[in-house]
Each structure stands twice: as C-alpha cells, then as structure tokens.
BAFI-3210 file (N, C-alpha, C; in Angstrom, 3 decimals, decimal comma, padded with zeros to 6 digits):
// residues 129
n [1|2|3|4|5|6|7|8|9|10|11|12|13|14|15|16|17|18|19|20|21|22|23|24|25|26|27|28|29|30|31|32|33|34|35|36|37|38|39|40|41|42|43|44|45|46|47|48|49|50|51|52|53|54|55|56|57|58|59|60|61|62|63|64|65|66|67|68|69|70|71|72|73|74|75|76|77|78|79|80|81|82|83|84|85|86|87|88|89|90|91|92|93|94|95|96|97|98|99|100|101|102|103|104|105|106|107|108|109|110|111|112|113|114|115|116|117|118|119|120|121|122|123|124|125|126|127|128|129]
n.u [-019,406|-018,965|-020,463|-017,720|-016,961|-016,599|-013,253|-011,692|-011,777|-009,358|-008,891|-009,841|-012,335|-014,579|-016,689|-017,458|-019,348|-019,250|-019,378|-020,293|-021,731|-020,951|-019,955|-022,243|-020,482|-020,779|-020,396|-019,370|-020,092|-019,052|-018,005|-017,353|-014,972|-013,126|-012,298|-009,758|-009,382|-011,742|-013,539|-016,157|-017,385|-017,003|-015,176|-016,971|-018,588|-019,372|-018,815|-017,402|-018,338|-019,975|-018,616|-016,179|-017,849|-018,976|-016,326|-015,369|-017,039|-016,847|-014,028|-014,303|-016,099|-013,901|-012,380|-013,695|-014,472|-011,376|-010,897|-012,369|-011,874|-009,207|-009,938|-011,201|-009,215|-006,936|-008,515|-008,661|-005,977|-005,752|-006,928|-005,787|-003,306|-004,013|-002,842|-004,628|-005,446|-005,113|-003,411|-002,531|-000,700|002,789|003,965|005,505|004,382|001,629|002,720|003,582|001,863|-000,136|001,709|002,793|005,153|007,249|006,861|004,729|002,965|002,446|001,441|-000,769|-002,125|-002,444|-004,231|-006,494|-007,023|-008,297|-010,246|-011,935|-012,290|-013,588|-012,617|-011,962|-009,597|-005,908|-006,101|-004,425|-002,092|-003,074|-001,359|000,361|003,216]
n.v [026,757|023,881|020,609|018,194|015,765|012,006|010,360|008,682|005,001|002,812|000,354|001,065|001,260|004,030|005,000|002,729|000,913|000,069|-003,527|-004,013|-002,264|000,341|000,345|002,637|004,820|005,687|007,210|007,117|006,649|008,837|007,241|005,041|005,144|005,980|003,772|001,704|-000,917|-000,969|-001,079|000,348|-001,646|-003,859|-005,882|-007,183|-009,128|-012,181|-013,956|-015,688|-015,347|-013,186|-010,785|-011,038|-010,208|-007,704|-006,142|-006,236|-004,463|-001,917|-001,739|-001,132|001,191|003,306|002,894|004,323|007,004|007,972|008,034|010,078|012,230|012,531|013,455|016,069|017,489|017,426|019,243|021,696|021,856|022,732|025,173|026,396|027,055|028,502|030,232|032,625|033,789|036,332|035,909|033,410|030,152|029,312|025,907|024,558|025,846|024,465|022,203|021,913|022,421|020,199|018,264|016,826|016,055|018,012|017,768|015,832|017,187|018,708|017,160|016,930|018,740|019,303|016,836|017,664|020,000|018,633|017,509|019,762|020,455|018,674|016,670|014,270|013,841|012,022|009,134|009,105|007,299|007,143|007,410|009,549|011,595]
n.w [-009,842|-011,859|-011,593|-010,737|-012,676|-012,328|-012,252|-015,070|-015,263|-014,301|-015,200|-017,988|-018,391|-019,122|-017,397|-015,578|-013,940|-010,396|-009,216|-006,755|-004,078|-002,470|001,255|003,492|005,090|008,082|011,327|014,006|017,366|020,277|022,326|021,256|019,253|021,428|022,180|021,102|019,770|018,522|015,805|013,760|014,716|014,071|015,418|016,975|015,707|015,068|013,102|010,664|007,719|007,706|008,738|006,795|004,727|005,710|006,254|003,611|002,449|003,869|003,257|000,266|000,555|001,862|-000,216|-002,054|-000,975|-000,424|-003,325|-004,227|-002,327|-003,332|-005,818|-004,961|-003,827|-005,895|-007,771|-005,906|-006,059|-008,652|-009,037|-007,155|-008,745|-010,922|-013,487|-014,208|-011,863|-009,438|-006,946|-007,332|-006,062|-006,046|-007,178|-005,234|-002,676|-002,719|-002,858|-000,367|001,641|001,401|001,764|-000,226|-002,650|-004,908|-007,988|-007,193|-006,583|-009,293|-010,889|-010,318|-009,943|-013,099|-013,115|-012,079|-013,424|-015,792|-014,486|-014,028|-016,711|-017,562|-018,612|-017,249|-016,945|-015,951|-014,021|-011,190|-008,821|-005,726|-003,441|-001,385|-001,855]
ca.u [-018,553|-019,897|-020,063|-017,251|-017,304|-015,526|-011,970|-011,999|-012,013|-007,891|-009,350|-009,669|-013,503|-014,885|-017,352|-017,735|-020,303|-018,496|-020,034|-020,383|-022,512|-019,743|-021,082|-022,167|-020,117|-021,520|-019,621|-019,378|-020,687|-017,414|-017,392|-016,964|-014,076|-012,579|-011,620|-009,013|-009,975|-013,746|-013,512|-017,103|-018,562|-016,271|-014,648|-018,245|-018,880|-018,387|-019,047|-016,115|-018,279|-020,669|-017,057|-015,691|-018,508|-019,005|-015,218|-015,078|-017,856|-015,939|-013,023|-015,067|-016,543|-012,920|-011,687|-014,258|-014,172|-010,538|-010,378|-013,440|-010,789|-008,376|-010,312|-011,299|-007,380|-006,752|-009,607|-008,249|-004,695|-005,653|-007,294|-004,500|-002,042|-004,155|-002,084|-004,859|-005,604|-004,015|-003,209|-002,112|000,227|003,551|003,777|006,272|003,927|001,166|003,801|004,044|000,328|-000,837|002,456|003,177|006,402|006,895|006,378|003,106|001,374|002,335|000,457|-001,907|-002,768|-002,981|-005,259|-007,584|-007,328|-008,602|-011,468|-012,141|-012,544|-015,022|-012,409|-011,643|-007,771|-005,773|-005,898|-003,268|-001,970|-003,898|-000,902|000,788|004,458]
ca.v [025,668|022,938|019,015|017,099|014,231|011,038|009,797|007,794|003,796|002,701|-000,642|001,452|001,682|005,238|005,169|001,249|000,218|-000,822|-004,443|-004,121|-000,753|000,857|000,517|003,832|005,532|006,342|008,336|006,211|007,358|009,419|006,798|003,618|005,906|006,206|002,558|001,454|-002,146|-000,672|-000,252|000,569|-002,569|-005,471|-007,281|-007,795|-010,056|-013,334|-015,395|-015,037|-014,675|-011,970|-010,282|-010,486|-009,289|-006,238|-005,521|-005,962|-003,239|-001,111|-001,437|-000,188|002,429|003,673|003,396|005,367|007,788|008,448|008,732|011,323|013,169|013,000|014,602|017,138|017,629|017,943|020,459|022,535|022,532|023,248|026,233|027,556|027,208|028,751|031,209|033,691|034,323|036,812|034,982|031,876|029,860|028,119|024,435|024,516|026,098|023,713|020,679|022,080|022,431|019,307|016,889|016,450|016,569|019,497|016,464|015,104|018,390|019,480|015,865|016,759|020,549|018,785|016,333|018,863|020,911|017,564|017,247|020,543|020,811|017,565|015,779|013,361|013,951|010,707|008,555|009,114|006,752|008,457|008,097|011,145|011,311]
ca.w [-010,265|-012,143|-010,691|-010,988|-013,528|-011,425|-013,537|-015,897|-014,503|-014,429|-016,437|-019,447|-019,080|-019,317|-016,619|-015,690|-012,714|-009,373|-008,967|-005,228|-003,502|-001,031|002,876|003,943|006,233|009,258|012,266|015,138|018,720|020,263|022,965|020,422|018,834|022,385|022,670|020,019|019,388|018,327|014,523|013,080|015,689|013,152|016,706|017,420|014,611|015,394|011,840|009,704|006,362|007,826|008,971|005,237|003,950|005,931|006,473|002,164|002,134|004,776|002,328|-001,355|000,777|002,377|-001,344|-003,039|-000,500|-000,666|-004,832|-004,428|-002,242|-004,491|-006,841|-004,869|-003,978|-007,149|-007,891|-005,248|-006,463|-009,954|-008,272|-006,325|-009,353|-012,052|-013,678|-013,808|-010,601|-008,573|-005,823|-007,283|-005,725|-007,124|-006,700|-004,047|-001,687|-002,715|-002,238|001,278|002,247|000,751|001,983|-001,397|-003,424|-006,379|-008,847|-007,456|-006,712|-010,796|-011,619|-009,469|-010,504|-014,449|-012,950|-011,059|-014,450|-016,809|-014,218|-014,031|-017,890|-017,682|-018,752|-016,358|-016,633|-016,353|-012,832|-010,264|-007,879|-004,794|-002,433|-001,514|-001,546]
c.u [-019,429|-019,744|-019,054|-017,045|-015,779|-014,613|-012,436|-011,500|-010,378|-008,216|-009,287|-011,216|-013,650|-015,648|-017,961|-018,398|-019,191|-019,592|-020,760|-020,540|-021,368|-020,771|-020,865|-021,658|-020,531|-020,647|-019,820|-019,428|-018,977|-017,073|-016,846|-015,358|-012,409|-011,236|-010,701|-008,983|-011,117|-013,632|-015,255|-018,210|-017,747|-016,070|-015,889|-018,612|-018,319|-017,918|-018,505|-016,721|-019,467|-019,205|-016,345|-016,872|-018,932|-017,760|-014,848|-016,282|-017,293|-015,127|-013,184|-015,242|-015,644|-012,171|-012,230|-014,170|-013,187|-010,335|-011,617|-012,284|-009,927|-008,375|-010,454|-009,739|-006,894|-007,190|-009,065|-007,108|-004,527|-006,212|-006,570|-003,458|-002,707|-003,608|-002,967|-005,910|-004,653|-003,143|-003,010|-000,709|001,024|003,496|004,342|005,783|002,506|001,346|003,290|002,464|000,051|000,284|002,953|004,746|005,820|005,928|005,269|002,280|001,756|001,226|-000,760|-003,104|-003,044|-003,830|-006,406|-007,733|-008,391|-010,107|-012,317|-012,619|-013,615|-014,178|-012,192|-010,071|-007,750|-005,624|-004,416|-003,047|-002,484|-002,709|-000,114|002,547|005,221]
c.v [024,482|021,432|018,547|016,501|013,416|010,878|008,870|006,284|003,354|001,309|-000,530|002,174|003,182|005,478|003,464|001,035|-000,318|-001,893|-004,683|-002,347|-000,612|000,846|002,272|003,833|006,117|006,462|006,957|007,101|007,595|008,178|005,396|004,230|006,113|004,845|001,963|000,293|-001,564|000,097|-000,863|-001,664|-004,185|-006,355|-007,478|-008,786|-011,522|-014,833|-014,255|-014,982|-013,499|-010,832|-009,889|-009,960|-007,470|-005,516|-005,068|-004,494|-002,310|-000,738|-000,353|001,315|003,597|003,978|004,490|006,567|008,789|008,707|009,834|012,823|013,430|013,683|015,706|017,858|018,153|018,762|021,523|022,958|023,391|024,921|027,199|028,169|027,950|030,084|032,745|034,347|035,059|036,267|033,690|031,849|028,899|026,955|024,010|024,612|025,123|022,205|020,747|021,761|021,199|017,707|016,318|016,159|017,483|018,456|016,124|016,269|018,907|018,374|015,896|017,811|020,024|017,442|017,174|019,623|019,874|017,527|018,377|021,560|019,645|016,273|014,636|013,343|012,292|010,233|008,622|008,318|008,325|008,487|008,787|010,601|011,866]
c.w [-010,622|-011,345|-011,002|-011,585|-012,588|-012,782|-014,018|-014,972|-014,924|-015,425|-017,929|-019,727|-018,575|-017,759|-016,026|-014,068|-011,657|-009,342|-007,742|-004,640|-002,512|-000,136|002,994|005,475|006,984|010,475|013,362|016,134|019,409|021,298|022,448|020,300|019,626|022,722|021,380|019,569|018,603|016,873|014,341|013,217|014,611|014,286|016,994|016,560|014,419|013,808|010,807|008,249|006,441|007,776|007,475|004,286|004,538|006,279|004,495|002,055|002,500|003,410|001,142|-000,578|000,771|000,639|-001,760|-001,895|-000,204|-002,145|-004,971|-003,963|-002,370|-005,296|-006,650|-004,678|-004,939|-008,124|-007,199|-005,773|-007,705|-009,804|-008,042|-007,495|-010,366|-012,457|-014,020|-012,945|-009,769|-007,571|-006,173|-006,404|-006,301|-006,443|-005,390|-003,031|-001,950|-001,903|-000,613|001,760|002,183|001,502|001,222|-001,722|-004,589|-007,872|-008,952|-007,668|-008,399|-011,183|-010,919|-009,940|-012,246|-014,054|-012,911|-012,696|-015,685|-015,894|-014,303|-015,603|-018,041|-018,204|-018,389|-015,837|-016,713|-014,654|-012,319|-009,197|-006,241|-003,197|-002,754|-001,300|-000,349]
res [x|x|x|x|x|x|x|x|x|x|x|x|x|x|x|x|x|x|x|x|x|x|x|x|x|x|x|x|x|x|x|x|x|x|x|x|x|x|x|x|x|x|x|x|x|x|x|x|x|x|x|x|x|x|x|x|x|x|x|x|x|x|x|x|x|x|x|x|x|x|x|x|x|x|x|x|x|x|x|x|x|x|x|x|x|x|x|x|x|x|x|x|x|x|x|x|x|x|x|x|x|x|x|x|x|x|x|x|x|x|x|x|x|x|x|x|x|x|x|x|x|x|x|x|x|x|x|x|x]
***
C-alpha cells in the first residue's frame, strides 16, 4: 500500500504549511494518568503565557493527530467496502463498527477511496455521528 497523501487544506490551499509545529505527544507515566487533574503536567504551570503556549501546542498536536485518524478511518472503510473484495462489507455493518451513521460511513468510504487514489478526496468534518 502506498503512503497516504494528507487532504487537501479546508482553506482551499492544496498542501499549505501549518504556521505553528504540533507538540509531540508523549505518553505520560501510568501514575500521572492515574490522577485526573494531571493532564500532560499543564496544572503545574504557573505563568499564564507559558500555559497558553504549551496548552495551544497540546491543541495543533491533538488536532493533527485526530485528522491523520480520520484518514486512516477512512482508508480502512474504503477497504472494507470495496466491491471487489470478497469479504467486503456493506455500509451498515461499517456504520456499526466505526459508531457511525449509514450516511457518514458512505462519505467516509468515498473519502478513504479519493485518498487512496492520491487524491486527497474532499475534507470531512472529523466528528462522528
């Protein structure tokens, strides 16, 4: 399977630079994780423009991270549904797996098919219905 190509930018541009590097995500120790105040060490931060700047990084990162797995989402579905594969599956049972509705997973499986041709397909709101 070949790479990917990310969607096209909802702006209009083709491939357009994020201005701002996403923070890398890094796992937090299981006992930070444990305590439910303790997001990724932020209540520790006492100066409110260190705080917006590493909670705005948090954010980019958390975005791009979720429209990557969108794509793949949508890679997968286009997968399941392709009509020639034995074993495809209809949308319905997609819907179901995924949390979807019939609706999103069809817009989803012609996404996954647009990226999956290099095209990029067209951007989908990335929540699920």
């Amino acid at each position: 399977m070949s790479e990917p190509q990310p969607a096209s930018d909802p702006r209009g541009a083709a491939s357009a630079p994020r201005r701002l590097k996403p923070a890398p995500l890094l796992f937090e120790p299981p006992e930070a994780t444990s305590d439910p105040e303790h997001f990724f060490d932020l209540e520790s931060i006492e100066d409110p423009k260190e705080l917006l700047a590493r909670s705005t990084e948090l954010t980019l990162a958390f975005r791009a991270a979720a429209d990557r797995a969108t794509e793949f989402q949508a890679m997968a579905a286009a997968h399941l549904a392709d009509p020639r594969r034995f074993d495809r599956l209809p949308l319905s049972v997609i819907a179901e797996r995924a949390n979807w509705t019939e609706d999103y997973a069809a817009k989803m499986v012609e996404f996954g098919r647009g990226l999956l041709r290099g095209g990029g397909g067209s951007r989908l709101d990335a929540t699920t219905d």
